[in-house]
N, C-alpha and C positions, 0 to 999 in steps of 0.2 A: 288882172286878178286871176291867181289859180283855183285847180278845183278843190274839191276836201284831200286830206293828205289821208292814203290808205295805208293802213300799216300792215306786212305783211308779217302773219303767222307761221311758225313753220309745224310739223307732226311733233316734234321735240316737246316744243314750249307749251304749245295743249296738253299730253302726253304728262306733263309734271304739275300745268295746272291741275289735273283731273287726279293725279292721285296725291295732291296735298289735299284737294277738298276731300278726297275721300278720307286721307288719314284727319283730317279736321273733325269730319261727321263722326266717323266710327269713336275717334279717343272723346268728343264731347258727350254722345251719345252711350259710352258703355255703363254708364249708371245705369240710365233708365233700360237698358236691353237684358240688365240683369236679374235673376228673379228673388235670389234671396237680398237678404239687407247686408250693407257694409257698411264698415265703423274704419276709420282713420285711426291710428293708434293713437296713445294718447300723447308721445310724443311730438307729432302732427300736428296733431290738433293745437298743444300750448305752440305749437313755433307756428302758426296763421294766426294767434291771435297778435304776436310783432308783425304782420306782413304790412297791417295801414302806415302805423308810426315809421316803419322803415322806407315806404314810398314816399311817404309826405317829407322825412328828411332830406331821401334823394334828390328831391325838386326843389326844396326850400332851401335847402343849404348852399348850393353852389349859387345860386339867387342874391343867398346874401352875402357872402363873403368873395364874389367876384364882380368883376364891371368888366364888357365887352371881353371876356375870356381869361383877366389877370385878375390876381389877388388884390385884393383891394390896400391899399397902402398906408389910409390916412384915417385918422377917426374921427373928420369931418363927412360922413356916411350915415344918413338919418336913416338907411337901414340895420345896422348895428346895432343905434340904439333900441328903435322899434322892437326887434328882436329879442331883445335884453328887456326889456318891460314889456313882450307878448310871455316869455319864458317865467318871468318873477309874476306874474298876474295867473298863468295858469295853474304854477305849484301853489302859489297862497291862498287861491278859490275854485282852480279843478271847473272851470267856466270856458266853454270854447266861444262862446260869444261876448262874453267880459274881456276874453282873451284879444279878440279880435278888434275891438271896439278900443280898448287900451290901446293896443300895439298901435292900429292907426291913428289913435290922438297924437299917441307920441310924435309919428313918420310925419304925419302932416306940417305939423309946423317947422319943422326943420328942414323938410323939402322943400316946401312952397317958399314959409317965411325965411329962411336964411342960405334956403340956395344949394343945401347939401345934397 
């Protein structure tokens, strides 16, 4: 049995630790160091209201239209359909919990019961 394994540091790698955290603090922190008020233009502002839809796509998407890194090939995929009645349930009632609650009724049985 060895002892703990030490890992050596060198001046460098502290040296870059110490001014990411610093540029970490200073860019999170320059709100609140400021004294007057600031406004995001309005610009800005309407493009952060796409920034959730545009993450949730990011994740969801390649989820469902790939299996272990390829396209998925066959439309025996009970995420497809799930998908396809999470989409038509959200535009018809604007429901993220109807949404969700459909989409799984769908996946479920097609997974479970038929194996897709």
């Amino acid at each position: 049995m060895s002892g703990p394994i030490l890992y050596e540091t060198d001046l460098w790698t502290l040296g870059v630790v110490l001014g990411l955290t610093v540029v970490t603090v200073v860019s999170r922190s320059f709100f609140f160091i400021s004294s007057r008020a600031w406004q995001l233009p309005h610009w800005a502002q309407r493009g952060l209201q796409y920034a959730p839809i545009a993450a949730l796509a990011a994740v969801v998407v390649p989820e469902i239209v790939t299996q272990q890194g390829e396209l998925v090939r066959t439309w025996q995929d009970a995420r497809l359909y799930a998908a396809a009645v999470g989409v038509a349930v959200y535009f018809w009632r604007r429901s993220v919990l109807l949404t969700i609650a459909l989409g799984m009724a769908a996946y479920l049985p097609l997974h479970i019961g038929l194996g897709w």
